[in-house]
C-alpha positions in Angstrom: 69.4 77.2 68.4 73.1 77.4 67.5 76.0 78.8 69.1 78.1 81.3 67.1 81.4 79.3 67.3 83.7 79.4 64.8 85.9 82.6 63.7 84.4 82.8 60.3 80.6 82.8 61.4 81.4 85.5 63.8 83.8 87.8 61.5 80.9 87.1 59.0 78.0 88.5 61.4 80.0 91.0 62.6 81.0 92.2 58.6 77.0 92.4 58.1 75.5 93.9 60.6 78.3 96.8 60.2 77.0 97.0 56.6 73.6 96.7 57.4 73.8 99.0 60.5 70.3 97.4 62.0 68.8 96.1 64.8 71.4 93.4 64.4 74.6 95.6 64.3 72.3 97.5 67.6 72.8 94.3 69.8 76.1 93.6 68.6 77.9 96.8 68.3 79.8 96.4 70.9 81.5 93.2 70.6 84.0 94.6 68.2 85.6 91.4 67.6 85.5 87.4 67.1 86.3 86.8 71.0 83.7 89.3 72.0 81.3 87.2 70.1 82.7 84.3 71.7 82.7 85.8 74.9 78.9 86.7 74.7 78.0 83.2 73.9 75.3 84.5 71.2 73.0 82.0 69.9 71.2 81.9 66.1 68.5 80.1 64.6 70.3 78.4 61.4 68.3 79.8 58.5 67.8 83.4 60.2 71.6 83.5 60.3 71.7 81.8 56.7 69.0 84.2 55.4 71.6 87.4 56.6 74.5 86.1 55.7 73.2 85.5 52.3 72.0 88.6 52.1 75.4 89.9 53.0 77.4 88.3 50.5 75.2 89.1 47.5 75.2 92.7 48.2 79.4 92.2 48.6 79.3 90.1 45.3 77.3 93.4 44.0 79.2 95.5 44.8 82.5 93.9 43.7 80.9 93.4 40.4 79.9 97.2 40.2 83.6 98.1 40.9 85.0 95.3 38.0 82.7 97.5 35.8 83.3 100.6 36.4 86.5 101.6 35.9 88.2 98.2 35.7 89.2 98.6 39.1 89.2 95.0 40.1 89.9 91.9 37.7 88.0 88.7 37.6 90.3 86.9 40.0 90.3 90.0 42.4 86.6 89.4 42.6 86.9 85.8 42.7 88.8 86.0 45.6 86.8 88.7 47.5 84.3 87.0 47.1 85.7 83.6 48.1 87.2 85.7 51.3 83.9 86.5 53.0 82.4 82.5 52.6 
C-alpha cells in the first residue's frame, strides 16, 4: 500500500473520481482539496491507482481530441499541453 502524497497524485484522484462520479468520488467527495487528501492519510494499491488514472487521462486525451476536431476549437499544442497538464 501507498500513501497519496504528493499534490499531483491527489489533484489527479480527485480530477477522476469527479469525472467518474463512482464509488471512488463516494468516499472522497468530501475532501475537496489536495490537503484534505493529505489530511485523510488515504492509502492505494499502485496499479489500482495506475489502472484509474489511466483511465482518466485517456478519456481527457479523448475528449481533447474530440474538441481539436470539431470545430477547431483547440490546436495541437493546446492539446499537447492539456494533456501534459493532468500527468
Amino acid at each position: 500500500m501507498f500513501r497519496v502524497c504528493t499534490t499531483t497524485r491527489a489533484r489527479k484522484l480527485i480530477n477522476a473520481a469527479a469525472m467518474f462520479q463512482d464509488k471512488v468520488f463516494d468516499k472522497i467527495s468530501t475532501f475537496q482539496n489536495e490537503t484534505r487528501i493529505f489530511a485523510a492519510d488515504l492509502y492505494y494499491h499502485s496499479n489500482c491507482m495506475r489502472r484509474y488514472t489511466k483511465r482518466y487521462e485517456k478519456h481527457v486525451e479523448v475528449v481533447l481530441s474530440n474538441l481539436e476536431l470539431e470545430d477547431g476549437i483547440a490546436t495541437d499544442d493546446d492539446v499537447t499541453s492539456a494533456f501534459n497538464m493532468i500527468r
